[in-house]
C-alpha positions as a printed NumPy array, in Angstrom:
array([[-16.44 , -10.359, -47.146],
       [-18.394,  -9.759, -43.856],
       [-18.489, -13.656, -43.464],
       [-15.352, -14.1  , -43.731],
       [-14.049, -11.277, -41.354],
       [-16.2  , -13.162, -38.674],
       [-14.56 , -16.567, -39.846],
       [-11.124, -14.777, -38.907],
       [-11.773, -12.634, -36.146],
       [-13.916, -15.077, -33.476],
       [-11.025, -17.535, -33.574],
       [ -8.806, -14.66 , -33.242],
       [-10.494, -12.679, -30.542],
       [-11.246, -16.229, -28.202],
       [ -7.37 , -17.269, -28.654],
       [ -6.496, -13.479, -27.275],
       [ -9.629, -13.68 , -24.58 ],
       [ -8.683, -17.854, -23.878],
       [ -4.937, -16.978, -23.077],
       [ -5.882, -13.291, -21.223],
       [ -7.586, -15.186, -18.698],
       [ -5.429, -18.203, -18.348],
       [ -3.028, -15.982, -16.931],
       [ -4.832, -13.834, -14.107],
       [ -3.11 , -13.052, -11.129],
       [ -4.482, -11.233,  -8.097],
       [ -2.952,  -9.88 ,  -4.601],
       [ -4.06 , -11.269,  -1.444],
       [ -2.905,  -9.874,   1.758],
       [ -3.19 , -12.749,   4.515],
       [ -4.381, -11.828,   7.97 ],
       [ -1.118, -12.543,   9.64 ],
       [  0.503,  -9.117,   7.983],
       [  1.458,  -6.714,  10.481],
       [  0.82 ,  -4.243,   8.337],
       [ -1.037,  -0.973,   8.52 ],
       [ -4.168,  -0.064,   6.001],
       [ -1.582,   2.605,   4.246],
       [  1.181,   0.001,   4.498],
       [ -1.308,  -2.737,   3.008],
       [ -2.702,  -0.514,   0.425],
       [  0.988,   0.464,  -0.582],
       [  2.149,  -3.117,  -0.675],
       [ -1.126,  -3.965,  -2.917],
       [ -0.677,  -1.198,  -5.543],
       [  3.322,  -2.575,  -5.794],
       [  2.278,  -6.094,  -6.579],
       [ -0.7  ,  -5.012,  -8.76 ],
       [  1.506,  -2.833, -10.854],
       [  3.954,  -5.958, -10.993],
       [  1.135,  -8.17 , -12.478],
       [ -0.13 ,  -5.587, -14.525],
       [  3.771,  -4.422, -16.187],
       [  4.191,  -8.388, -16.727],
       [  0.763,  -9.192, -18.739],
       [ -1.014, -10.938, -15.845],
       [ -2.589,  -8.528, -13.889],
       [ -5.856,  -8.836, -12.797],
       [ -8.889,  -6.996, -10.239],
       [-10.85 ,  -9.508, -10.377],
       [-11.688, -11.887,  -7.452],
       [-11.46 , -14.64 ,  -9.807],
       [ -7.988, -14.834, -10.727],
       [ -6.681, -18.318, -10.982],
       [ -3.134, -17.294,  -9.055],
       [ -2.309, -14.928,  -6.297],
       [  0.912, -13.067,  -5.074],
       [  1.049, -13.192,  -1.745],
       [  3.54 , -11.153,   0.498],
       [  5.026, -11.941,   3.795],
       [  6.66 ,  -8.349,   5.519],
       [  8.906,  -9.129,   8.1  ],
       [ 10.498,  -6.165,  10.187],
       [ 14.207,  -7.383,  10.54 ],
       [ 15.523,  -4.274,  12.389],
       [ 14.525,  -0.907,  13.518],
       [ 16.28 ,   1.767,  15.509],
       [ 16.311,   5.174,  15.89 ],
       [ 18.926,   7.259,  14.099],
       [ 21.215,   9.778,  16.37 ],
       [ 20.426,  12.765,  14.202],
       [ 18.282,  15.381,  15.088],
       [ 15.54 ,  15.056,  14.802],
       [ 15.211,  11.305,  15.537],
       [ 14.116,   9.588,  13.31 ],
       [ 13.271,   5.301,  12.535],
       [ 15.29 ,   3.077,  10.611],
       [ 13.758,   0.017,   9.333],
       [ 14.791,  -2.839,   7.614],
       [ 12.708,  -5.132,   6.002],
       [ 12.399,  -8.323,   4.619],
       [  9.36 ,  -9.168,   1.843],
       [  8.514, -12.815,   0.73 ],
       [  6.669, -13.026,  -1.836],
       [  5.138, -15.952,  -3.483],
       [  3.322, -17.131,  -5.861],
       [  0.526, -19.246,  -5.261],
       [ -3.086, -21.053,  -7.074],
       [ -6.041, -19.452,  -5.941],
       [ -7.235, -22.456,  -5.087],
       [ -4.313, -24.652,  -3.656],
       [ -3.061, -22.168,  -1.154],
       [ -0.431, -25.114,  -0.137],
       [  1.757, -24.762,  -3.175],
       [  4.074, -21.72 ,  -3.639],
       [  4.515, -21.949,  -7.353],
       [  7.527, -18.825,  -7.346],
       [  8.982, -17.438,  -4.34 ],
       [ 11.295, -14.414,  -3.94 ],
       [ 12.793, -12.491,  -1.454],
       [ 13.318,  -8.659,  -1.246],
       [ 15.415,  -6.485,   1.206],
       [ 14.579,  -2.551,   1.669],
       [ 15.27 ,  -0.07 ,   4.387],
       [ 13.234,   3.293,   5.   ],
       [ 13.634,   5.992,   7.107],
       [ 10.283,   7.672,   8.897],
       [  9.108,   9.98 ,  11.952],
       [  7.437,   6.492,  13.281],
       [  8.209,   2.88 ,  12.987],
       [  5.075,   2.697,  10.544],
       [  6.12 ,   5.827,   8.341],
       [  9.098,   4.159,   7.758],
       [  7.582,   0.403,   6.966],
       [  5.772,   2.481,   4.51 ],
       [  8.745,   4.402,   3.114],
       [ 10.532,   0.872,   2.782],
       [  7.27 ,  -0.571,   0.739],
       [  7.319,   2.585,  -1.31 ],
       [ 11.022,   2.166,  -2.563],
       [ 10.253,  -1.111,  -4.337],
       [ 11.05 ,  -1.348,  -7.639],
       [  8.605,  -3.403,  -9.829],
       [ 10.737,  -3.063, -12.907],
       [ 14.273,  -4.817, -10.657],
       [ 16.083,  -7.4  , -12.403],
       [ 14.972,  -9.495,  -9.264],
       [ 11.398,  -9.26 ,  -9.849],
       [ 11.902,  -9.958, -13.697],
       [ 13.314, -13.133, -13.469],
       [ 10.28 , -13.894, -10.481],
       [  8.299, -12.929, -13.012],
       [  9.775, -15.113, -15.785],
       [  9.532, -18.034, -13.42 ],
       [  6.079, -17.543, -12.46 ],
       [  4.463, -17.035, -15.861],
       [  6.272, -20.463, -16.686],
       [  4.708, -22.3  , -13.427],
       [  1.373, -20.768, -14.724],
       [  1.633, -21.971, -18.348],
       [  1.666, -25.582, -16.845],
       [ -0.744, -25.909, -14.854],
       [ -4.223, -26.465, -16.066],
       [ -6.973, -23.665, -16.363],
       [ -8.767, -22.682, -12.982],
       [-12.122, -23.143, -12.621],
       [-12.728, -19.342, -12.929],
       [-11.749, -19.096, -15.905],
       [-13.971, -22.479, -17.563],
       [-16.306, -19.797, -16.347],
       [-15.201, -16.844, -18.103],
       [-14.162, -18.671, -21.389],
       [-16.182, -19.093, -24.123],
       [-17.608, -22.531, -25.015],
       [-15.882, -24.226, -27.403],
       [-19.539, -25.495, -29.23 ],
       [-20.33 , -23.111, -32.296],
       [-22.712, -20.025, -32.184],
       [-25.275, -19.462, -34.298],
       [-23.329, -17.07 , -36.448],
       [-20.716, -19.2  , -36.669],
       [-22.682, -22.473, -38.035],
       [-22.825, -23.077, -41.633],
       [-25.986, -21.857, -42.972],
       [-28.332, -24.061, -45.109],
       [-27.428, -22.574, -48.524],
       [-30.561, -21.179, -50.934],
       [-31.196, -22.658, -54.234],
       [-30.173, -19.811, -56.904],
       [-33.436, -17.683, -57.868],
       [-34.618, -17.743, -61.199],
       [-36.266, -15.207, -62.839],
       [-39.373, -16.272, -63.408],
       [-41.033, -15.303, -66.605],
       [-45.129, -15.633, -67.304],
       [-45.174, -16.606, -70.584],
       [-49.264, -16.623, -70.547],
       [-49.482, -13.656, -72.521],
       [-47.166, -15.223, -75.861]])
């Protein structure tokens, strides 16, 4: 019974790990972002949560894809009311991209939000805040990506992380035992 638990539950449990891993996707916030470390870390949690809400999410530094997010300030201004305050307007691009082919957007999306802050970063920050992981938008970028994904072949990270495909030692066939016999010592007859 034991043996053939094992016989079920290896295949079972590489499939689940083999397909886990195919899919990793991190965040990676280039250089070139404006941004804030509150504004970065705000952005980072948004994307992880969208990962992590769609079945790819991953911490690791060796996920196979990344989401990458352009932030683009398309207006600010200061509001008339008292007391002043900063409008913003923003633009995000995000992509999707391999980890290890940078030059290849994979998915691409754009988002617009506005915020309203004391300061011109507040409200970035406000803006970044209001997005909405669960938007039909993001779905379908979602949808799209996880397709992309599924064709392309398994990073190098994750040959890695996968289990070899030879057997284990609990999983080879075992030499079977001749059946014992009771022996009887018929000496004393």
């Amino acid at each position: 019974m034991m043996n053939m638990t094992k016989k079920i539950l290896l295949p079972l449990l590489t499939l689940l790990v083999g397909s886990t891993l195919m899919a990793q996707v991190g965040v990676r916030i280039d250089d070139s972002t404006a941004l804030d470390g509150q504004a970065q870390q705000a952005i980072t949690t948004k994307l992880q949560q969208l990962a992590t809400l769609n079945g790819v999410g991953s911490n690791s530094s060796e996920a196979c894809f990344v989401l990458v997010p352009h932030v683009y300030v398309e207006q600010s201004e200061v509001t008339r009311t008292p007391p002043p305050q900063q409008l913003v307007k923003l633009s995000v691009v995000l992509m999707l991209m391999e980890t290890a082919n940078t030059e290849s957007i994979l998915a691409q999306t754009m988002l617009g939000n506005t915020g309203v802050g004391r300061s011109e970063a507040a409200a970035i920050l406000n803006a970044i805040r209001q997005i909405d992981v669960r938007s039909p938008t993001l779905k379908r970028f979602m949808e799209q990506a996880k397709k992309k994904m599924e064709e392309i072949p398994p990073c190098k990270a994750v040959e890695k992380a996968a289990p070899a495909k030879e057997e284990t030692a609990a999983e080879q066939p075992q030499p079977q035992e001749a059946p014992k016999t009771q022996e009887t010592d018929n000496t004393d007859i």
